[in-house]
N, C-alpha and C positions, 0 to 999 in steps of 0.2 A: 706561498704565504700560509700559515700556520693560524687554523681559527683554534683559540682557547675559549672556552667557555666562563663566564662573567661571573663575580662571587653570589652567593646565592645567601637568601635569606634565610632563620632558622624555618621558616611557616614555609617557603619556599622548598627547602630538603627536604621536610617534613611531607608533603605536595608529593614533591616526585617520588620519591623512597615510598610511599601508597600507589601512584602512580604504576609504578615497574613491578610491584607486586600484585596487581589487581586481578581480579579475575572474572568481574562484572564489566570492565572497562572494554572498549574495542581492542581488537590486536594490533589495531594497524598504530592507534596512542600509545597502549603500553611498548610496541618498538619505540618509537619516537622516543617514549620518555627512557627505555633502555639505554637509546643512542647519547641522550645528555648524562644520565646516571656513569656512562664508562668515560664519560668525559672530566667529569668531577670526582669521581673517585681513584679511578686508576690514572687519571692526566694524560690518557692516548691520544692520539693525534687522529683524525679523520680516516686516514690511510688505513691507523688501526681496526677503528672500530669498524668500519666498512670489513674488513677481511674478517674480523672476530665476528662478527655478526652477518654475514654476507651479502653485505649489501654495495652499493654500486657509493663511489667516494664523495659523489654531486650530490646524493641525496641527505650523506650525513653533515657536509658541509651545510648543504639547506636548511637542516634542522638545527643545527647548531646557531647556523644565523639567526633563525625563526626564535629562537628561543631569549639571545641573548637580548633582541629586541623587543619582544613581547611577554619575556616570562612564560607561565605554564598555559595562560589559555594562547599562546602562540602555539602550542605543541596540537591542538587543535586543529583539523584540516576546514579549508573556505569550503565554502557552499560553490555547488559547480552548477553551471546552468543547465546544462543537459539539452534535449531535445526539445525547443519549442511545441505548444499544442498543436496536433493536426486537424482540429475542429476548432471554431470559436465557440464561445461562451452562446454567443445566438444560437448557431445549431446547433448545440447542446440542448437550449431551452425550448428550441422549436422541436425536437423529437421531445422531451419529456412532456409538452404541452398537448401533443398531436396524442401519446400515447395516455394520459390521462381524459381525452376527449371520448363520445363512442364516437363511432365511424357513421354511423347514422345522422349525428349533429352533423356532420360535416359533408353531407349529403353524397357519401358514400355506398353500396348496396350489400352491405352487410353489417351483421350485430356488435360483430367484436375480434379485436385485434390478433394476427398472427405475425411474427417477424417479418414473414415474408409480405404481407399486406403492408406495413410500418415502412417497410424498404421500400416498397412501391409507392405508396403514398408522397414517402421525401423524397424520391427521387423526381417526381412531377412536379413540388416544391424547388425545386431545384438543390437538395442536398442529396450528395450523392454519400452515402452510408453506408458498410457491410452488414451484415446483420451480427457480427459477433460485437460490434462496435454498440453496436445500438440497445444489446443486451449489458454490456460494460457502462453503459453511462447511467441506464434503468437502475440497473442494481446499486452502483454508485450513489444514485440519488436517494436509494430505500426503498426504490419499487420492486415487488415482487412479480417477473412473467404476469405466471397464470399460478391460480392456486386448483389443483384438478380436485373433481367431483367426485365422490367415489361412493360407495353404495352404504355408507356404513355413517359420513360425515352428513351436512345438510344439505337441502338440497338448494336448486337456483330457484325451481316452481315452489313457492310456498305453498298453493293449492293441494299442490303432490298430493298428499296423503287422502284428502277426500274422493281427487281424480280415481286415484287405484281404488279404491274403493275396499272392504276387509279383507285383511289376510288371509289366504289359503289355510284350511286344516288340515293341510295333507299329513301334518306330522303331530302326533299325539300329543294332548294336554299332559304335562308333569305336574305334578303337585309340588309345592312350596315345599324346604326343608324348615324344618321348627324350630 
């Protein structure tokens, strides 16, 4: 049996003929909309366009169907389900929750979190977490790790600077440029 492709509206031509020329569009649509453009222009038959385009004859027949049914947003691929979450939505929130707490509230003996403390902690919780996971969901949510300390930024001790008490003079006073 012989699928022909259905008479097409002028907005319709207009659609595809942008379509097969695009260069913004996905590839895998601009084939599609190629596969129906060789069908209304030149009148090939499935068998054809499969071979002039090399593609396998089930898949142009499909599109051909898809289209004469649905018009151009048929030429659109469905959404696919993919892989179900391997965490739920809880232990997602029970790690963001744990990691925005200190470890001190939680009557833990230490000040503050490392991945490797955050894996341990949920896995006594009972979620069992890799730490690259645990970093994937942190960041995901907008959390930053750690932000490091460094000798140049501010410090964690506000006191700092009266602690140390004045800078060394080891290195000669320069005078101001004018």
């Amino acid at each position: 049996m012989t699928i022909r492709v259905r008479g097409l509206s002028d907005e319709e031509a207009q659609g595809l003929a942008r379509m097969t020329r695009s260069r913004t569009l996905g590839a895998g649509l601009v084939r599609r909309a190629q596969i129906v453009q060789h069908a209304v222009d030149e009148g090939l038959s499935a068998p054809e366009i499969a071979a002039r385009m090399g593609l396998c004859g089930a898949t142009v027949r499909f599109w051909l169907k898809r289209f004469n049914e649905h018009g151009l947003p048929g030429l659109e691929e469905d959404m696919r389900s993919g892989r179900p979450p391997t965490y739920t939505a809880e232990e997602r929130s029970a790690v963001i929750t744990a990691a925005l707490n200190r470890p001190a509230e939680l009557g833990l003996p230490f000040a503050s979190w490392t991945l490797d403390r955050l894996v341990a902690y949920l896995g006594e919780q009972g979620i069992g977490m890799r730490r690259s996971r645990i970093s994937e969901v942190l960041l995901a949510e907008g959390l930053k790790w750690r932000q490091e300390e460094t000798w140049f930024g501010a410090r964690v001790d506000p006191d700092f600077t009266r602690k140390r008490g004045p800078s060394s003079s080891s290195t000669p006073h320069r005078p101001r440029a004018a």
